[in-house]
C-alpha positions as CSV (number, residue, x, y, z in Angstrom):
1,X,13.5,3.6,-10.2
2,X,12.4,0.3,-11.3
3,X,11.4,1.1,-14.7
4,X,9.8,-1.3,-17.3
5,X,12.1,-2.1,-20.2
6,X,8.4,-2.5,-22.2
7,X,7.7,1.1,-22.3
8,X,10.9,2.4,-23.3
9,X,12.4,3.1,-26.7
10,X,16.2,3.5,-27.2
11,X,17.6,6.5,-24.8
12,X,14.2,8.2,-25.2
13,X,11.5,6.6,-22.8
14,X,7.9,7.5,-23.6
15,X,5.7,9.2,-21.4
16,X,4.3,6.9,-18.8
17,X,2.1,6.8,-15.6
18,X,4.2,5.5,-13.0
19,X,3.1,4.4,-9.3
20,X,5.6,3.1,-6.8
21,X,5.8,2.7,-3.0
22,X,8.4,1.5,-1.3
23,X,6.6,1.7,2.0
24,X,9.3,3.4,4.3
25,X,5.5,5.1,5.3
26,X,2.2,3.9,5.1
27,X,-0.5,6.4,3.7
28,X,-3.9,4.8,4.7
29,X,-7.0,5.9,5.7
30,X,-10.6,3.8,6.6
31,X,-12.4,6.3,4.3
32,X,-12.2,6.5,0.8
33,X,-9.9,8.9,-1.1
34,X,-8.5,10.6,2.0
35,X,-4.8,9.0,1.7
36,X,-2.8,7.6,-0.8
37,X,-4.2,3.9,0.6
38,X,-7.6,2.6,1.2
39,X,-7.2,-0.2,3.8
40,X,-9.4,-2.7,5.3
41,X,-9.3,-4.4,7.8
42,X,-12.3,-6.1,8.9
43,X,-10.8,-9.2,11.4
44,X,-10.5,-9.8,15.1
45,X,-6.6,-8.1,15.0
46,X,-6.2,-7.5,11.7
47,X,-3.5,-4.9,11.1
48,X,-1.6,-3.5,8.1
49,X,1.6,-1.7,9.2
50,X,5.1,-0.6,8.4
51,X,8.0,-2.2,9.8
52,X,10.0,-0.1,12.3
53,X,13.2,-2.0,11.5
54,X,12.8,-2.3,8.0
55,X,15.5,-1.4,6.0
56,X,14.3,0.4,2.5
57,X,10.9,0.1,3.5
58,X,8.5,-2.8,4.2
59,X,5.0,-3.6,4.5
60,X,3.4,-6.2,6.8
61,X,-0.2,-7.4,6.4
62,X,-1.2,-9.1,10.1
63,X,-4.5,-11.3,9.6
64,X,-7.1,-11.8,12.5
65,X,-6.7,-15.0,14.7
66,X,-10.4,-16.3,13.1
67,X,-10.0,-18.3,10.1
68,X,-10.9,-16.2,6.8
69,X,-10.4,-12.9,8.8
70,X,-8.6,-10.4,5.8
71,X,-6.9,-7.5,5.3
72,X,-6.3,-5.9,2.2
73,X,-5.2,-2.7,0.9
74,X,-5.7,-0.4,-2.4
75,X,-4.6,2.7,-4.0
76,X,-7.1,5.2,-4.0
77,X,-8.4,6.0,-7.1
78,X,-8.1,3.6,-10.4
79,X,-5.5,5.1,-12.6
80,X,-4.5,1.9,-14.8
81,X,-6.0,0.4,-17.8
82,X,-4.9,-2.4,-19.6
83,X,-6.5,-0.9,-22.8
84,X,-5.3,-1.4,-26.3
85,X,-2.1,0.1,-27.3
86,X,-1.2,0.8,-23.1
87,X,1.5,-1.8,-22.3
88,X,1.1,-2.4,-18.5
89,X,3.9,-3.7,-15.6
90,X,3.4,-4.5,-11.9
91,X,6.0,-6.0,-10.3
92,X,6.5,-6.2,-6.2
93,X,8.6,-8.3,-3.9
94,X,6.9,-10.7,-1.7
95,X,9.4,-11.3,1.1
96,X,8.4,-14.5,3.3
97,X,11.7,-14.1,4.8
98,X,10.7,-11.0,6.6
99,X,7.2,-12.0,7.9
100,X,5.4,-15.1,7.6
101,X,7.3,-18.5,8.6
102,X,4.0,-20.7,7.9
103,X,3.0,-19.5,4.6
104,X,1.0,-22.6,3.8
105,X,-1.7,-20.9,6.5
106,X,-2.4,-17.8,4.4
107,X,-3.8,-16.5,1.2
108,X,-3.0,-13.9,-0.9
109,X,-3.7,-11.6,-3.9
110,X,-1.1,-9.4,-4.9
111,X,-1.9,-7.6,-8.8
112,X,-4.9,-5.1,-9.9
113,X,-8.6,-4.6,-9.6
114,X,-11.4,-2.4,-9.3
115,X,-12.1,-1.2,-6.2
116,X,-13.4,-3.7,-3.9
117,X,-13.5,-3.9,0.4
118,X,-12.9,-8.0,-0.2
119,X,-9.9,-9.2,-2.4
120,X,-9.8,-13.0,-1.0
121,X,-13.4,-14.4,0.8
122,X,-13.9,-17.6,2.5
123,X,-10.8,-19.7,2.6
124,X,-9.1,-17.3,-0.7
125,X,-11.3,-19.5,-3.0
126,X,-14.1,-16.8,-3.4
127,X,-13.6,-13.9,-5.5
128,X,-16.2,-12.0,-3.7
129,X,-16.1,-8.2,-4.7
130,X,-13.7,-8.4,-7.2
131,X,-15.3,-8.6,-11.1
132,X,-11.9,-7.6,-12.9
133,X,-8.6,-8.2,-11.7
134,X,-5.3,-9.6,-12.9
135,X,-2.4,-10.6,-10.8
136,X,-1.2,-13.6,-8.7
137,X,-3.1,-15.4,-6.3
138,X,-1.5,-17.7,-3.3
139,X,-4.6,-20.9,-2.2
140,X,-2.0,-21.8,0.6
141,X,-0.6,-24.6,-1.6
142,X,-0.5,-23.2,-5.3
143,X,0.5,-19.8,-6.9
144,X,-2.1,-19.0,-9.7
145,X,-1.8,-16.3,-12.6
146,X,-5.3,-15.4,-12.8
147,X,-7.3,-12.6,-14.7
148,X,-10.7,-12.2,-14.9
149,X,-13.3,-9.7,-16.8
150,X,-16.8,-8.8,-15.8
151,X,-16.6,-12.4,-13.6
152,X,-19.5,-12.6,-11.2
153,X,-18.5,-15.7,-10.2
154,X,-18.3,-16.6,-6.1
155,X,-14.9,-19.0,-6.5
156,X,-11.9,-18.4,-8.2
157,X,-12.5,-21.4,-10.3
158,X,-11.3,-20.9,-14.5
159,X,-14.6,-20.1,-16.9
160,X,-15.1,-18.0,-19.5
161,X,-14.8,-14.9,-17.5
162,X,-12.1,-16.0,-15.6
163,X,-8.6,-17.2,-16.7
164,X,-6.9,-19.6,-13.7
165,X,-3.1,-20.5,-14.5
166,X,-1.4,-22.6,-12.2
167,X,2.3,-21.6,-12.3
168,X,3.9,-25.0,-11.1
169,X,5.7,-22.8,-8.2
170,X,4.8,-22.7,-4.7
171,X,5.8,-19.9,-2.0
172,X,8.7,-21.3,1.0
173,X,9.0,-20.3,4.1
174,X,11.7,-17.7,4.7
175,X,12.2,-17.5,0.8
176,X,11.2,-14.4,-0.9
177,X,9.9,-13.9,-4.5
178,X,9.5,-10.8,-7.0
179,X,6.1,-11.6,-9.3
180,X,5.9,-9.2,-11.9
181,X,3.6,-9.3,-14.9
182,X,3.0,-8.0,-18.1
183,X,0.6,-6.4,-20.5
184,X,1.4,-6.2,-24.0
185,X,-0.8,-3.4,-25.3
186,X,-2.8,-6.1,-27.4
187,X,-4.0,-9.8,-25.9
188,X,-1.3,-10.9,-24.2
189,X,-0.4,-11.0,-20.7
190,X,2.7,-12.7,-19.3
191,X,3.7,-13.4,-16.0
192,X,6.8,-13.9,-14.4
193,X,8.8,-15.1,-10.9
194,X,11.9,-13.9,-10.3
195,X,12.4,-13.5,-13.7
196,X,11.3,-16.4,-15.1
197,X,8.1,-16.4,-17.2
198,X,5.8,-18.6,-15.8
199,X,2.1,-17.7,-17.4
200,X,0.8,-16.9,-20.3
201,X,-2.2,-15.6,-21.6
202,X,-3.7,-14.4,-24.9
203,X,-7.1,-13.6,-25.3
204,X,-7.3,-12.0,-29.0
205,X,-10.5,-11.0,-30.6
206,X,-13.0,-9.9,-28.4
207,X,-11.4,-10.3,-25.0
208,X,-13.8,-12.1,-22.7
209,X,-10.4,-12.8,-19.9
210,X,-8.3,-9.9,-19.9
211,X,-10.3,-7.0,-18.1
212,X,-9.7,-4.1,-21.1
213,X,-13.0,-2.6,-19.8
214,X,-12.4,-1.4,-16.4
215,X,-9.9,1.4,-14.9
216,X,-8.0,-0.6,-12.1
217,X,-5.4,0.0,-8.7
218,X,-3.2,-1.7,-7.2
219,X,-4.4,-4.4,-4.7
220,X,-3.0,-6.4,-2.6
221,X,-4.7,-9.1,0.2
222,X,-4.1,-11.3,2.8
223,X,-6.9,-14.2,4.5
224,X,-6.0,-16.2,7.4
225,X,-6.8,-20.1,6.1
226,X,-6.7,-22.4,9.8
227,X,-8.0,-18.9,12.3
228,X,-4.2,-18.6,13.6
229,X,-3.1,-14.7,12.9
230,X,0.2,-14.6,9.9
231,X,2.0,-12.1,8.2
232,X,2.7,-11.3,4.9
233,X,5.6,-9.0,4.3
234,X,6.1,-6.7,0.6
235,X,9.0,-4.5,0.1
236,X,7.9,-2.8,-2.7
237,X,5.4,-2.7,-5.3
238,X,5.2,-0.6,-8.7
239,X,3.4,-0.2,-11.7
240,X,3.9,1.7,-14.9
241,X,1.5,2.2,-18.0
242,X,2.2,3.3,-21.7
243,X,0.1,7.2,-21.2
């Protein structure tokens, strides 16, 4: 099991709450609550799917062949908090590699958020039904660390509800990437690619950025950006939260 080194103390780790899928299946259902993923797709061909040939398990996320037609998939029911004292890891493996070979012709949001039908909107610049969210977010040229609290803003453009790092790292065709990030049980969040921390943010006092106020799931998106249908791929994608 990929564990988090955050929530463990010497050969004794602490109780967590611990969510991982390594999609060798794919639990879904159109309604609400009825399977262990709420998916929607709402394109012209939109599919999310399994891969029959994938070894250890893989997800593929098909967009539409109309530009801004999205899929986008969440656990059902929102069992993560990054509250005070809870110290918070996601972490999943985006693997270009295995599905999309023009990657500069999709977006994607790959982290947490409330429950929402639309992670991306119009051309993945439009936060549209997500108010709190933290992860990584892919424009089709730039990978972002963003977080955002209470943000009823329609773009994902940085204000004082809405955090907007760019990383400095952009997603390749046929290369694949883990993103991981962390919360430190205080007001810090750091984020990291293969590794490598490339975000940070502290938002200390009263946290207007880091959404502390919401229960969230795991959430993951994909837009079509030019109305040709393309593929992202995951092979896993975990979290685990101080209980």
């Amino acid at each position: 099991m990929r564990r988090s080194e955050v929530v463990t103390y010497g050969a004794r780790p602490e109780p967590t709450v611990f969510f991982e899928d390594d999609f060798i299946s794919y639990s879904t259902s159109a309604t609400v609550d009825l399977a262990t993923w709420f998916g929607t797709v709402g394109g012209t061909s939109d599919t999310i799917t399994c891969i029959d040939s994938g070894t250890g398990g893989k997800l593929q996320l098909l967009t539409g062949t109309v530009d801004n037609d999205e899929c986008s998939a969440q656990v059902n029911g929102e069992s993560f908090k990054l509250a005070a004292g809870k110290r918070l890891k996601f972490q999943t493996l985006n693997l270009n590699a295995n599905g999309n070979t023009l990657i500069s012709q999709v977006g994607v949001f790959l982290g947490l958020s409330i429950s929402s039908t639309t992670t991306m909107g119009a051309d993945a610049i439009k936060i549209a039904g997500m108010t709190d969210f933290v992860g990584f977010l892919w424009d089709g040229t730039d990978l972002f660390a963003v977080a955002g609290k209470n943000a009823t803003a329609t773009a994902w453009t940085a204000s004082t509800s809405i955090s907007k790092i760019d990383t400095g790292l952009a997603l390749v065709d046929a290369t694949d990437i883990d993103l991981s990030f962390e919360y430190d049980g205080a007001d810090t969040i750091r984020w990291y690619a293969d590794g490598v921390l490339v975000a940070t943010l502290t938002d200390a006092g009263t946290k207007t950025l880091i959404p502390d106020d919401e229960d969230l799931t795991p959430t993951i998106g994909a837009i079509s950006l030019t109305g040709a249908a393309q593929t992202v791929t995951l092979d896993y994608i975990s979290v685990e939260m101080d209980r």
